[in-house]
N, CA, C and O atoms as CSV, one atom per row, in Angstrom:
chain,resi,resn,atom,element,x,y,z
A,1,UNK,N,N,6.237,11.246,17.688
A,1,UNK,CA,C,7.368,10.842,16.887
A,1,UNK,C,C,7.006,9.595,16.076
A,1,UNK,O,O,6.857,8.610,16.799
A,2,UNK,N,N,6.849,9.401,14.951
A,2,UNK,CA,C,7.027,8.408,14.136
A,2,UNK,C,C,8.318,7.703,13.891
A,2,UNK,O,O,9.467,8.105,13.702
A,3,UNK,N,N,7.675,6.334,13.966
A,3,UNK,CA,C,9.294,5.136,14.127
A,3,UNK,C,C,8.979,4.406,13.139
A,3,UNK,O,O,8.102,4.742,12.344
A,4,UNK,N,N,9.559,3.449,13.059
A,4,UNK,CA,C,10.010,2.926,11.985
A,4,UNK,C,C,9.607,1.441,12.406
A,4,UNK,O,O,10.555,0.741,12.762
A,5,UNK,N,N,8.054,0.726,12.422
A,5,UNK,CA,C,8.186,-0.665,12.729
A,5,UNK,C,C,8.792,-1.841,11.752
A,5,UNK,O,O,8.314,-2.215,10.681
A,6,UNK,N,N,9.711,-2.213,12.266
A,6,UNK,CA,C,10.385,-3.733,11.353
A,6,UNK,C,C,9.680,-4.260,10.323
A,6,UNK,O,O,9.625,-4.126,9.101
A,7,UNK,N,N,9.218,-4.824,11.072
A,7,UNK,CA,C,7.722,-5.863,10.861
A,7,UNK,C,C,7.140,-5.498,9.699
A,7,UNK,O,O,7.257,-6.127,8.648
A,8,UNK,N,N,6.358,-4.252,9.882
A,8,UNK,CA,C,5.438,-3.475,8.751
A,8,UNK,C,C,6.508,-3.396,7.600
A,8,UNK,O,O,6.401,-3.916,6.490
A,9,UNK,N,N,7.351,-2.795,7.981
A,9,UNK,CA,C,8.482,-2.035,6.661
A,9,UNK,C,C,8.790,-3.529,6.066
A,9,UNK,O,O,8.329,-3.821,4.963
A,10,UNK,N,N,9.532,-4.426,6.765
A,10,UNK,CA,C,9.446,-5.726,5.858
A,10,UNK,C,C,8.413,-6.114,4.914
A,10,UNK,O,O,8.560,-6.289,3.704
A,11,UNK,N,N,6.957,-6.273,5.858
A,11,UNK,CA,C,5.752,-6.190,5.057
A,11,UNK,C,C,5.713,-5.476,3.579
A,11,UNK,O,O,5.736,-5.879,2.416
A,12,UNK,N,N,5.638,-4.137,4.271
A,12,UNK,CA,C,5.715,-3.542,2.766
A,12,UNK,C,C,6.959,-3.243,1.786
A,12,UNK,O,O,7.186,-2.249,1.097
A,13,UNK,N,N,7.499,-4.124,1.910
A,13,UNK,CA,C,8.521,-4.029,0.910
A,13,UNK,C,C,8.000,-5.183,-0.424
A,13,UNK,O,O,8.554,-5.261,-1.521
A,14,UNK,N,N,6.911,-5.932,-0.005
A,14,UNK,CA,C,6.130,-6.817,-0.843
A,14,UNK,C,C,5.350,-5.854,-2.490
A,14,UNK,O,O,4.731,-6.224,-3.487
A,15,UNK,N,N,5.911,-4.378,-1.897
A,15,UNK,CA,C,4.709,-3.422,-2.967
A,15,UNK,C,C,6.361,-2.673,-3.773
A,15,UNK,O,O,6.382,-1.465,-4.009
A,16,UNK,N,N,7.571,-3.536,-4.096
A,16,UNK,CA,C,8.339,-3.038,-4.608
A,16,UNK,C,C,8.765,-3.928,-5.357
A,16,UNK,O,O,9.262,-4.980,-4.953
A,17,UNK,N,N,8.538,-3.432,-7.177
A,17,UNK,CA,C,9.161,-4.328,-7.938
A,17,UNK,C,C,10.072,-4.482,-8.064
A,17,UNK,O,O,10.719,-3.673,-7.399
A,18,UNK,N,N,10.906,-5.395,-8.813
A,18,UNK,CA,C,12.350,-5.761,-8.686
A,18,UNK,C,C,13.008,-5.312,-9.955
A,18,UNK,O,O,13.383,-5.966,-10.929
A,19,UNK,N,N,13.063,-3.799,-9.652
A,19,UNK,CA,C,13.659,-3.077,-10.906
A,19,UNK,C,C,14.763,-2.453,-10.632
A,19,UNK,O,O,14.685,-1.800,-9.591
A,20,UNK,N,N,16.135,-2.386,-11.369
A,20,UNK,CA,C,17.369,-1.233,-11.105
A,20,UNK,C,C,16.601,-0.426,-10.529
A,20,UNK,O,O,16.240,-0.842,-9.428
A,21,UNK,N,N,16.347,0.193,-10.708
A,21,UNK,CA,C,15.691,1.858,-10.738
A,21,UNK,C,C,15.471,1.901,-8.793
A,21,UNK,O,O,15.941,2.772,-8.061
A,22,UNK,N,N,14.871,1.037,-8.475
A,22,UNK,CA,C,14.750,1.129,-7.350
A,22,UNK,C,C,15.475,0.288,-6.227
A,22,UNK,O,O,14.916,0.069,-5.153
A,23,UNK,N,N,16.713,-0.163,-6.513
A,23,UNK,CA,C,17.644,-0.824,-5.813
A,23,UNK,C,C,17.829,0.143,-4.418
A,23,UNK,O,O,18.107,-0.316,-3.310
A,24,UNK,N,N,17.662,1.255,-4.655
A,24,UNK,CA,C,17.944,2.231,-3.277
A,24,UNK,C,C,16.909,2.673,-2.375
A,24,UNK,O,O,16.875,3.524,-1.486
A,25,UNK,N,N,16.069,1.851,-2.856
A,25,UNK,CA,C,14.553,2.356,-1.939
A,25,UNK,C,C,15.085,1.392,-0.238
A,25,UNK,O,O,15.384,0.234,0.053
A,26,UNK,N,N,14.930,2.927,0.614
A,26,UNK,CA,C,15.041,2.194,1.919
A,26,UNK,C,C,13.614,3.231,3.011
A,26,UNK,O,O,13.571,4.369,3.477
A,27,UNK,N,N,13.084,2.565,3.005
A,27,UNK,CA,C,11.897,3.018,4.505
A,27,UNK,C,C,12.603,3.475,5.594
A,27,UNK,O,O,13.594,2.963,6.114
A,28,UNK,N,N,12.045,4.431,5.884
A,28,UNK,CA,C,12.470,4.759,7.181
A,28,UNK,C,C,11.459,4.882,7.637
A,28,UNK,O,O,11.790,4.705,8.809
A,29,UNK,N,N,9.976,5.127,7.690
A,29,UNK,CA,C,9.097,5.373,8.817
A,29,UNK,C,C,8.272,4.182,8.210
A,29,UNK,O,O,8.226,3.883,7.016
A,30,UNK,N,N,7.682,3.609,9.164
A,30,UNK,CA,C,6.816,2.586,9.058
A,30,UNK,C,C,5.835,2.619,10.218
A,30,UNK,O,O,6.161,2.155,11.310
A,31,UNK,N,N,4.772,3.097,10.028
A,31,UNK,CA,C,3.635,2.661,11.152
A,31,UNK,C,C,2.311,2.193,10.439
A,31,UNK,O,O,2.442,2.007,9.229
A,32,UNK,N,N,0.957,1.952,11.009
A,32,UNK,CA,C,0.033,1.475,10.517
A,32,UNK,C,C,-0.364,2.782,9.659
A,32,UNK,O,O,-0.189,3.928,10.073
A,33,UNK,N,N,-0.920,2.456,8.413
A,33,UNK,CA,C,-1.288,3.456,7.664
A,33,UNK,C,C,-0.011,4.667,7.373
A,33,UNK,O,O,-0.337,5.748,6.882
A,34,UNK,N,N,1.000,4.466,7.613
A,34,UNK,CA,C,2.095,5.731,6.983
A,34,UNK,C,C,3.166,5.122,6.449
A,34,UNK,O,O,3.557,4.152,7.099
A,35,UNK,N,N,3.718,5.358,5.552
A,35,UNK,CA,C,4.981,5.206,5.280
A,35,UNK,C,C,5.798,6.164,4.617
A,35,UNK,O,O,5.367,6.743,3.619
A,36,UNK,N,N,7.051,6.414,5.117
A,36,UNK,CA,C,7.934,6.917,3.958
A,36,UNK,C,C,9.508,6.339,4.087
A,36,UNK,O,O,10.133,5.847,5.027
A,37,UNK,N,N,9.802,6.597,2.870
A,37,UNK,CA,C,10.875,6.016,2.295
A,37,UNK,C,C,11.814,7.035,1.480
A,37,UNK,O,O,11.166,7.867,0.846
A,38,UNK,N,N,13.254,7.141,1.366
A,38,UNK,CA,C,13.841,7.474,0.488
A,38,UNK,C,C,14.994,6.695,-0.497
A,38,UNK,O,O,15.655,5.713,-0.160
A,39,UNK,N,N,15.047,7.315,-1.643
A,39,UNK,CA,C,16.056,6.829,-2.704
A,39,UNK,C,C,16.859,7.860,-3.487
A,39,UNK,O,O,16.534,8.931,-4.000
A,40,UNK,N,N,17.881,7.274,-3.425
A,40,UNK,CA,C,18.452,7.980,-5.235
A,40,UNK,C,C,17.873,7.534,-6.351
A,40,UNK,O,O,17.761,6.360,-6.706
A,41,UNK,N,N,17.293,9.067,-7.217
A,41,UNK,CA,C,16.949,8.632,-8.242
A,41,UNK,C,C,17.848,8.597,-9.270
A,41,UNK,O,O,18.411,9.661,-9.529
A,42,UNK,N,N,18.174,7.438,-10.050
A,42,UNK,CA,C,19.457,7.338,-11.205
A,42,UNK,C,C,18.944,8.297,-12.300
A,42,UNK,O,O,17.797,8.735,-12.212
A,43,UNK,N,N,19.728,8.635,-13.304
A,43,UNK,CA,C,20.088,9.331,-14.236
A,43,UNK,C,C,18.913,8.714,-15.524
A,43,UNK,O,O,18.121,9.447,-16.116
A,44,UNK,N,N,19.063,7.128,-15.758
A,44,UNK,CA,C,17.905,6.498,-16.400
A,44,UNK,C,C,17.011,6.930,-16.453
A,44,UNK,O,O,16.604,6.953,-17.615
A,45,UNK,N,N,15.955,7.622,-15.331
A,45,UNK,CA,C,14.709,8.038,-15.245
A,45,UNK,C,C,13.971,9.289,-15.341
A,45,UNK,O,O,12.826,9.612,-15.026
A,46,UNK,N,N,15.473,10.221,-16.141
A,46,UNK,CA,C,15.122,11.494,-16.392
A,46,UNK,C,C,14.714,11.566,-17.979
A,46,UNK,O,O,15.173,10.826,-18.848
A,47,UNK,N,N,13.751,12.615,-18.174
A,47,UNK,CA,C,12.633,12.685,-19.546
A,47,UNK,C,C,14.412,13.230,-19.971
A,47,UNK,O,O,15.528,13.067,-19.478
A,48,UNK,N,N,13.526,14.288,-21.758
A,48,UNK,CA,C,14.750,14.606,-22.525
A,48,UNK,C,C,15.164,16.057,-21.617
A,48,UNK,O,O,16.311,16.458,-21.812
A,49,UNK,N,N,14.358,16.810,-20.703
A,49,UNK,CA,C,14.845,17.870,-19.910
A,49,UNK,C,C,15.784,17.644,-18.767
A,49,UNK,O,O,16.218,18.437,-17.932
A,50,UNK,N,N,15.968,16.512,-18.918
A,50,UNK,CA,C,17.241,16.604,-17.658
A,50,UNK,C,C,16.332,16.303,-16.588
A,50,UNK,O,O,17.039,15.820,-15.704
A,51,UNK,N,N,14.833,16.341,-16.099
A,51,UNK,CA,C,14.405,16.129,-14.843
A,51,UNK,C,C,13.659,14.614,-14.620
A,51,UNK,O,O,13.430,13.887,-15.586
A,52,UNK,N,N,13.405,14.335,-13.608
A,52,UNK,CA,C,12.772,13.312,-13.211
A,52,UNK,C,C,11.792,12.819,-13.992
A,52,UNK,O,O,10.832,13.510,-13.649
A,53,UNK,N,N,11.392,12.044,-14.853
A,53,UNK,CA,C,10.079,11.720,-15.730
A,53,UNK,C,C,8.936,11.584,-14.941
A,53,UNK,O,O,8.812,10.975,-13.879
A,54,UNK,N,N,8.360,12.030,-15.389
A,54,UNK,CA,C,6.178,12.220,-14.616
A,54,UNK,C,C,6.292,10.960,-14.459
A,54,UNK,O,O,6.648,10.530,-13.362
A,55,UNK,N,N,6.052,10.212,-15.381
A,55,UNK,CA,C,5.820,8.336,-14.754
A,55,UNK,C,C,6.352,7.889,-14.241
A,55,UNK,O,O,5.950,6.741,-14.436
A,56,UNK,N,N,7.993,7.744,-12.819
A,56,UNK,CA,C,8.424,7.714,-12.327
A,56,UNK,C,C,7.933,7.820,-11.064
A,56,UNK,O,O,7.691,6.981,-10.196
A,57,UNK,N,N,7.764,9.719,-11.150
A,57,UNK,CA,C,7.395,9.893,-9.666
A,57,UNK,C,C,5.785,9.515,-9.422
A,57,UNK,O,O,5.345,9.613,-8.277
A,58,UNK,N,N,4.957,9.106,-10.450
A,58,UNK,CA,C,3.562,8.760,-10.440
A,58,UNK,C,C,3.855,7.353,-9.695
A,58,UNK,O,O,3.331,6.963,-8.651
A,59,UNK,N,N,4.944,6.602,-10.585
A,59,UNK,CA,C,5.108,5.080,-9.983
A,59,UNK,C,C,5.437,5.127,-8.366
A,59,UNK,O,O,4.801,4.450,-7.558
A,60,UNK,N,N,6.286,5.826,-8.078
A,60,UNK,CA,C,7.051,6.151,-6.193
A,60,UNK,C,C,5.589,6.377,-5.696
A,60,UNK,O,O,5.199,5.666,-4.769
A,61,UNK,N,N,4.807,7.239,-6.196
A,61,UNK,CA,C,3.341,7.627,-5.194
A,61,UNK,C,C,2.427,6.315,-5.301
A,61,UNK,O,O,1.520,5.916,-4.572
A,62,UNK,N,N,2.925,5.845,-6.337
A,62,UNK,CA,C,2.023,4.446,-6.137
A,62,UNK,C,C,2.418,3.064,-5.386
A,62,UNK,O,O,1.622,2.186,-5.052
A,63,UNK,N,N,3.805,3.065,-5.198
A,63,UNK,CA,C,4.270,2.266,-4.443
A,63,UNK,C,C,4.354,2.767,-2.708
A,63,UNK,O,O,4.404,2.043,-1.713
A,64,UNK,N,N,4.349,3.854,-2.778
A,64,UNK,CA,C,3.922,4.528,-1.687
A,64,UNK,C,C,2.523,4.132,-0.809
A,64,UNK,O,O,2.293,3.500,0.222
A,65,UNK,N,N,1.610,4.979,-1.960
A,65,UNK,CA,C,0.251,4.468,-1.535
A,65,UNK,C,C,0.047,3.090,-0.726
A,65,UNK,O,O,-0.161,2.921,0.476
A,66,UNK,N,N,0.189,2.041,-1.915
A,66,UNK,CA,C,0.392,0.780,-1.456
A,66,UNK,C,C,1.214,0.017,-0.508
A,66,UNK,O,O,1.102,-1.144,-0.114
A,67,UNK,N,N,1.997,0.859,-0.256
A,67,UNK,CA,C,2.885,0.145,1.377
A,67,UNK,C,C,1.875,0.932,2.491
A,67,UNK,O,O,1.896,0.421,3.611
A,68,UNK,N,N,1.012,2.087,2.326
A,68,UNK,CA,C,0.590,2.650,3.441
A,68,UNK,C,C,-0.692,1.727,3.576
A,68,UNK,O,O,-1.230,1.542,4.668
A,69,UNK,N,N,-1.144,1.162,2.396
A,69,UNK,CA,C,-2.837,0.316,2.480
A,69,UNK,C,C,-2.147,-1.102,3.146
A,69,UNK,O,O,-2.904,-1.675,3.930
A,70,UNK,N,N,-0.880,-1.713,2.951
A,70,UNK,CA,C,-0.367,-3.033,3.469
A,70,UNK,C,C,0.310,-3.120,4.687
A,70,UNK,O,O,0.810,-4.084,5.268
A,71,UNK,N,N,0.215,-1.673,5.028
A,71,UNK,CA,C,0.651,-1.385,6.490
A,71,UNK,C,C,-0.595,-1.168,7.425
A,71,UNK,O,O,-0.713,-0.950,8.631
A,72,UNK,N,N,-1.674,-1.347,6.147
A,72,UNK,CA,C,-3.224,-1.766,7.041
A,72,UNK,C,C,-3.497,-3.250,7.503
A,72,UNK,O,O,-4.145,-3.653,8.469
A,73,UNK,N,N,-2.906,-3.849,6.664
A,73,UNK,CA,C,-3.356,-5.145,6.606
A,73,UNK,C,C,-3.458,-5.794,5.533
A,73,UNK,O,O,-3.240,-7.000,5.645
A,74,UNK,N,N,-3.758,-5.351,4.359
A,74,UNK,CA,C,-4.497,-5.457,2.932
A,74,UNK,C,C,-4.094,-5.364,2.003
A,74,UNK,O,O,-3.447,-4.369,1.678
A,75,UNK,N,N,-4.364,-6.560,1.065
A,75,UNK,CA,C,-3.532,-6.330,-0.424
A,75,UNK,C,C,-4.297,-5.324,-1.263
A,75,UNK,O,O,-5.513,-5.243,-1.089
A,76,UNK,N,N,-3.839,-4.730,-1.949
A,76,UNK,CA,C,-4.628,-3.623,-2.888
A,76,UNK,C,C,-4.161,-3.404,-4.424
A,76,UNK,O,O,-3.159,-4.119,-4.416
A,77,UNK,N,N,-4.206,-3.098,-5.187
A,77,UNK,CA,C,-4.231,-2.524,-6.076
A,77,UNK,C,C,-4.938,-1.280,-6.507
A,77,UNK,O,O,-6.042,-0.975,-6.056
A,78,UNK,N,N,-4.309,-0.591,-7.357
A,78,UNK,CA,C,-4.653,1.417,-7.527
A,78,UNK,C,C,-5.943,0.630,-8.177
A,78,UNK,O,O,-6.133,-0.511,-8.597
A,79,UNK,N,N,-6.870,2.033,-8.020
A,79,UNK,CA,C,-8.283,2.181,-8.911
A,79,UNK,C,C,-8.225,3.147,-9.270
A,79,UNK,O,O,-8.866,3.357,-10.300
A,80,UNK,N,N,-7.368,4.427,-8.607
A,80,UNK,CA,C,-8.009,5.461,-8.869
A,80,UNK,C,C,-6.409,6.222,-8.847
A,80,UNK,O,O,-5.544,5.633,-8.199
A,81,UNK,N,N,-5.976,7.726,-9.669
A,81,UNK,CA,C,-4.881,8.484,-8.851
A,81,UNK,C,C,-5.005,9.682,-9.635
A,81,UNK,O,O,-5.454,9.808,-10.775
A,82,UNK,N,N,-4.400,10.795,-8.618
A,82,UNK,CA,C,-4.469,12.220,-9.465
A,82,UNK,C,C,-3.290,12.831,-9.010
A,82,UNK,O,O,-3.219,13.223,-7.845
A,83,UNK,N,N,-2.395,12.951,-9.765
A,83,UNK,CA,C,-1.117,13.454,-9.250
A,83,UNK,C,C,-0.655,14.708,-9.794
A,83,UNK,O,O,-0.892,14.823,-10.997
A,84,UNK,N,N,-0.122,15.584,-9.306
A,84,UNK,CA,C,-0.267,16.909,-9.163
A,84,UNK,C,C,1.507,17.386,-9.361
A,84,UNK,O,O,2.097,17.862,-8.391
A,85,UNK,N,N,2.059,17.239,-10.389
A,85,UNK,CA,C,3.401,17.765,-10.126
A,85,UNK,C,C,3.553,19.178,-10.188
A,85,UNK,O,O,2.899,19.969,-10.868
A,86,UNK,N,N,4.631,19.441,-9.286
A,86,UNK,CA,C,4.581,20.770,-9.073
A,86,UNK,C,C,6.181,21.848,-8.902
A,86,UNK,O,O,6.467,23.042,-8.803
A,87,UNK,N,N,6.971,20.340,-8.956
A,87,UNK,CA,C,8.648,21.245,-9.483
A,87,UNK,C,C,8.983,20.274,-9.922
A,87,UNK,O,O,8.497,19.204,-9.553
A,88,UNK,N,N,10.184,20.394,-11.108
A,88,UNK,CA,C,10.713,19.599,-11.945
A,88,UNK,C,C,12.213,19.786,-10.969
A,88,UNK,O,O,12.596,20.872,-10.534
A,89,UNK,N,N,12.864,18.575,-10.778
A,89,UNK,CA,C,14.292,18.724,-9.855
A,89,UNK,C,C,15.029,17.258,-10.822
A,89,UNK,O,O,14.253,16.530,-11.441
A,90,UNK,N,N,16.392,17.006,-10.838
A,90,UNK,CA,C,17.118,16.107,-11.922
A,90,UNK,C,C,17.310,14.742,-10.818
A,90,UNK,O,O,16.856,14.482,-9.704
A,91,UNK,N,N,17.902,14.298,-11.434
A,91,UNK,CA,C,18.492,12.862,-10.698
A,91,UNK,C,C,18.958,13.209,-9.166
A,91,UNK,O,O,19.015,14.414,-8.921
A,92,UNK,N,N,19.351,12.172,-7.937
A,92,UNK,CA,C,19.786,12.881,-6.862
A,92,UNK,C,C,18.432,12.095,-5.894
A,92,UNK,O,O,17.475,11.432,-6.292
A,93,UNK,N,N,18.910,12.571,-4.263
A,93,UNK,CA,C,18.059,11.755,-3.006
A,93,UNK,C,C,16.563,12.824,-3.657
A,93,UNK,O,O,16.566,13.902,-4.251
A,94,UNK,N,N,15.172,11.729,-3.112
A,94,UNK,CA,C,13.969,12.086,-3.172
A,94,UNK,C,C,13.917,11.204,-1.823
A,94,UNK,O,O,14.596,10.291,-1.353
A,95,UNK,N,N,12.588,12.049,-1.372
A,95,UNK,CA,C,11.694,11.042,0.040
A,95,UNK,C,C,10.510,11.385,-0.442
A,95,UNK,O,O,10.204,12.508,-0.842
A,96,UNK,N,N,9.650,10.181,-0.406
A,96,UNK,CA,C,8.329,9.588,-0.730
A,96,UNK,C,C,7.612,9.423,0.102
A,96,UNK,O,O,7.729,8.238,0.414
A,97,UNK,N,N,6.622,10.061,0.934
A,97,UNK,CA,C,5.793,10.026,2.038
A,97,UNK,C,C,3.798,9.555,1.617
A,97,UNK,O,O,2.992,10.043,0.825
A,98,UNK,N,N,3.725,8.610,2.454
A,98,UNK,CA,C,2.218,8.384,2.133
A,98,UNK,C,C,1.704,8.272,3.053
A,98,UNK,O,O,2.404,7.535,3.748
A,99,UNK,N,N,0.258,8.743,3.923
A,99,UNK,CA,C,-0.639,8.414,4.977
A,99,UNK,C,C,-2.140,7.901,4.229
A,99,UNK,O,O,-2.594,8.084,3.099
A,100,UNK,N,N,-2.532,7.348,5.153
A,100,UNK,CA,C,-4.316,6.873,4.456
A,100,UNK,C,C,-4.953,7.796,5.319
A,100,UNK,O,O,-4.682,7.973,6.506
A,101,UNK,N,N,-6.019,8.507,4.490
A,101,UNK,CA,C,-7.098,8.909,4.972
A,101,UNK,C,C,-8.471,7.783,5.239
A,101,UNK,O,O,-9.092,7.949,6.289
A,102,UNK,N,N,-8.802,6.967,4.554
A,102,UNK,CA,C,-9.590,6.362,4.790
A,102,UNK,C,C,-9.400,4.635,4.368
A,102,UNK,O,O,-9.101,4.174,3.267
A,103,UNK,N,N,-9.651,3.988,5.497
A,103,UNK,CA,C,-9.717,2.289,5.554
A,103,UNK,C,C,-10.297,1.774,5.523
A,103,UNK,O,O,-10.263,1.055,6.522
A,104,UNK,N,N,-11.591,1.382,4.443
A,104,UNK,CA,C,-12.887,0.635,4.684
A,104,UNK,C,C,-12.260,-0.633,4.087
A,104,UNK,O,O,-11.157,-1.055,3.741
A,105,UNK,N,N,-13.926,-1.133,4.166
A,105,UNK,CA,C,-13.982,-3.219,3.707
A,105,UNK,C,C,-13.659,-3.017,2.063
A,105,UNK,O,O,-14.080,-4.067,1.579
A,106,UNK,N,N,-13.176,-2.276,1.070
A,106,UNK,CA,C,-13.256,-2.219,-0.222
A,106,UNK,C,C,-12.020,-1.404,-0.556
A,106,UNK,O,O,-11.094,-1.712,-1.308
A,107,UNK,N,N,-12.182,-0.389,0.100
A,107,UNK,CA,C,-11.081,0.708,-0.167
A,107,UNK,C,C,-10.416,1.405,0.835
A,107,UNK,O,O,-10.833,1.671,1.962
A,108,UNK,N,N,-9.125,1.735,0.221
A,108,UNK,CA,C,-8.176,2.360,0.894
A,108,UNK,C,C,-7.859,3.828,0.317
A,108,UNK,O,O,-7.534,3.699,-0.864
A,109,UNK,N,N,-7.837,5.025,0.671
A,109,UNK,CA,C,-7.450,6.152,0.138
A,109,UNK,C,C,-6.126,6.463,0.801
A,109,UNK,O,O,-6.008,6.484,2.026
A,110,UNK,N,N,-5.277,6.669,0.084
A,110,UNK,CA,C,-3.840,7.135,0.441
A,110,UNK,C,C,-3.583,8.383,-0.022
A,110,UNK,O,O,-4.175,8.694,-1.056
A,111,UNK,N,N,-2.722,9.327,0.560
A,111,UNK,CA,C,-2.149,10.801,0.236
A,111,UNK,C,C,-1.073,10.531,0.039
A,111,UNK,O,O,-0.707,9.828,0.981
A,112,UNK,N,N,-0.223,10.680,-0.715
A,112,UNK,CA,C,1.213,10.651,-1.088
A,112,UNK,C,C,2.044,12.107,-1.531
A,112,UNK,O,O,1.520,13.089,-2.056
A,113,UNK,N,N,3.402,11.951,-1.182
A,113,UNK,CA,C,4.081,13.566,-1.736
A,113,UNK,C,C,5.822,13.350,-1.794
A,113,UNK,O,O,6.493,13.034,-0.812
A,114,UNK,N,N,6.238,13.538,-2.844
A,114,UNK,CA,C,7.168,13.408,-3.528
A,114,UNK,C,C,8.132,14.427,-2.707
A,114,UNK,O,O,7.698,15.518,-3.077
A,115,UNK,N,N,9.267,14.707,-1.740
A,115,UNK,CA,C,9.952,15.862,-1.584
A,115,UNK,C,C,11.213,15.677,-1.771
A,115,UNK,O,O,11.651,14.538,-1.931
A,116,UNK,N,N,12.230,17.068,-1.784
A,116,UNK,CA,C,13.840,16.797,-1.811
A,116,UNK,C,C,14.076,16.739,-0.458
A,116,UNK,O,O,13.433,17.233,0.468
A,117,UNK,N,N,15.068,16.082,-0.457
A,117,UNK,CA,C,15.830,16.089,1.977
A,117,UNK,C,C,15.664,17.690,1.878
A,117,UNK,O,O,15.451,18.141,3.003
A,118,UNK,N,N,15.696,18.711,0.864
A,118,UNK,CA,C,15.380,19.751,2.253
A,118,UNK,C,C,13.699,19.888,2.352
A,118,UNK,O,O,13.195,20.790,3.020
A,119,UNK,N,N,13.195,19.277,1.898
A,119,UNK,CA,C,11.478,19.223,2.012
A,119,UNK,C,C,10.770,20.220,1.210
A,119,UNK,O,O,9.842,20.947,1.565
A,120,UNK,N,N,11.356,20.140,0.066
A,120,UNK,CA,C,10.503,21.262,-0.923
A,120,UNK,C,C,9.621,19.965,-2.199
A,120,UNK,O,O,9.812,18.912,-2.806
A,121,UNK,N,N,8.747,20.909,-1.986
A,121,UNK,CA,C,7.452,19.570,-2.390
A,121,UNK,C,C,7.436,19.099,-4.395
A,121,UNK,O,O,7.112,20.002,-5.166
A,122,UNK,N,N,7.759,17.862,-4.907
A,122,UNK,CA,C,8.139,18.071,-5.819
A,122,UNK,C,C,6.481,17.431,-6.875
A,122,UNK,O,O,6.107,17.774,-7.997
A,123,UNK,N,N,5.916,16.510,-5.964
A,123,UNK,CA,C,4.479,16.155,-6.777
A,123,UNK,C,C,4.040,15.746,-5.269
A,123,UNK,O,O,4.568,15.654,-4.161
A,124,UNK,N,N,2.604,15.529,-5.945
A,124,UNK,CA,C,1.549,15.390,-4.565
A,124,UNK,C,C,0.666,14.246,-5.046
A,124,UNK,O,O,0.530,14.102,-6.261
A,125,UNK,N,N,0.114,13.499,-4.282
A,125,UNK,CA,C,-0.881,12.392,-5.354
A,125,UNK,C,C,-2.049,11.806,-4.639
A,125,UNK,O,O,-1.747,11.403,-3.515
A,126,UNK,N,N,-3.448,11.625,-5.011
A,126,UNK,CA,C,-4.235,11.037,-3.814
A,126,UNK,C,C,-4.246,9.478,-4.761
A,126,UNK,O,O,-4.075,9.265,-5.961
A,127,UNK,N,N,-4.461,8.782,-3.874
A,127,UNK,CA,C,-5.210,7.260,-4.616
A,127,UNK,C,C,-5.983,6.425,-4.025
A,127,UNK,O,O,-5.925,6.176,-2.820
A,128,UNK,N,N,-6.907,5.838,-4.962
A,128,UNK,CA,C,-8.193,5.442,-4.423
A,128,UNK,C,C,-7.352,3.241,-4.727
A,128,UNK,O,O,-7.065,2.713,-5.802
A,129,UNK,N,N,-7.276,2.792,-3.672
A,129,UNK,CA,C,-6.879,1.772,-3.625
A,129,UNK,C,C,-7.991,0.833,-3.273
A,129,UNK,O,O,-8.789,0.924,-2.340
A,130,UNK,N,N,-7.861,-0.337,-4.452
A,130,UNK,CA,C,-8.688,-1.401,-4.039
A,130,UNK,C,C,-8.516,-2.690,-3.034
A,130,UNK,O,O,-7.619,-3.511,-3.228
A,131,UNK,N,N,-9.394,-2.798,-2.005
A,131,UNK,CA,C,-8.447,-4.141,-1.139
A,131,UNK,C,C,-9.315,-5.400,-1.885
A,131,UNK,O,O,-10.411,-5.466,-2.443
A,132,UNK,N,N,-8.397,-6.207,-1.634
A,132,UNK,CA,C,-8.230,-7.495,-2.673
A,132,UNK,C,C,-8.412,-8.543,-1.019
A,132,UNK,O,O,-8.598,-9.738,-1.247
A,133,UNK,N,N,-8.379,-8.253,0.092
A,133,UNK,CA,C,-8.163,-9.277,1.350
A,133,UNK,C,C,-7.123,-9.193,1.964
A,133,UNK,O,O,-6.212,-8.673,1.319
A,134,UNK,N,N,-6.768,-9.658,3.478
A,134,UNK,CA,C,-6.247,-9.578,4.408
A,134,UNK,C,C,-5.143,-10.146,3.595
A,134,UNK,O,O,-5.388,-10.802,2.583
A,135,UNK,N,N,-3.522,-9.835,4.146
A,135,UNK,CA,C,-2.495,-9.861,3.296
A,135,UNK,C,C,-2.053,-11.627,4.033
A,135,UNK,O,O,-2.490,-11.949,5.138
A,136,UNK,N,N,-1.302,-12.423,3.331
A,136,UNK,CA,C,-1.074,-13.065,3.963
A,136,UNK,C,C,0.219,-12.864,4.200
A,136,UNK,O,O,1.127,-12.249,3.640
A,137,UNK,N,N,0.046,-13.835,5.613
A,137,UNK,CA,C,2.206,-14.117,5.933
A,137,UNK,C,C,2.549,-15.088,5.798
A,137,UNK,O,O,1.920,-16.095,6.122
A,138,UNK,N,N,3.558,-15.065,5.323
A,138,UNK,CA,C,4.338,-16.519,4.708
A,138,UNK,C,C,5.312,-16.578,6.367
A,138,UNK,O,O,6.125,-17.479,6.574
């Protein structure tokens, strides 16, 4: 069973900018190397088709990524991402899931995947994350 550590999820809430758009981002699973989170996505962030804009859900897999590399320990920034959309769905709840496959002294690789609460898969994303050093705590 995956839980939800405090601690970490506080931590990574350091990898969320301070934009409307994401006023509703709340974590629910937090362990070393995983996270996911869900939000409502507002109406703002849909292209001219009525659905979710590609750079949106590219941004969620990247803030994703990066709470799963700072739930290592490590500040990071993307180097690398390939994101794979694969249903177009409109405004409304999304959950954002990320695990790391790999944790070295340089890099972090994260898997990320975009779904609706009933779990139908809406983009998929890998990213090659750079660590920058042990994160500090204030």
């Amino acid at each position: 069973m995956v839980r939800c550590d405090a601690a970490i999820a506080d931590a990574m809430m350091v990898n969320v900018t301070a934009q409307k758009e994401l006023e509703s981002l709340e974590i629910f699973e937090a362990e070393r190397g995983r996270v996911a989170f869900r939000l409502d996505v507002p109406q703002e962030v849909l292209n001219y088709h009525g659905t979710i804009h590609g750079g949106f859900l590219a941004t969620l897999c990247e803030i994703a990524a990066g709470m799963a590399a700072y739930s290592c320990g490590v500040s990071n920034v993307a180097l690398t991402s390939a994101v794979n959309f694969v249903k177009a769905v409109g405004a409304g709840p999304l959950v954002v899931r990320a695990n790391t496959s790999h944790e070295g002294r340089s890099t972090v690789i994260a898997h990320c995947r975009a779904e609706t609460p009933e779990g139908r898969l809406v983009c998929e994303a890998t990213f090659t994350l750079f660590v920058l050093g042990p994160l500090e705590r204030a």
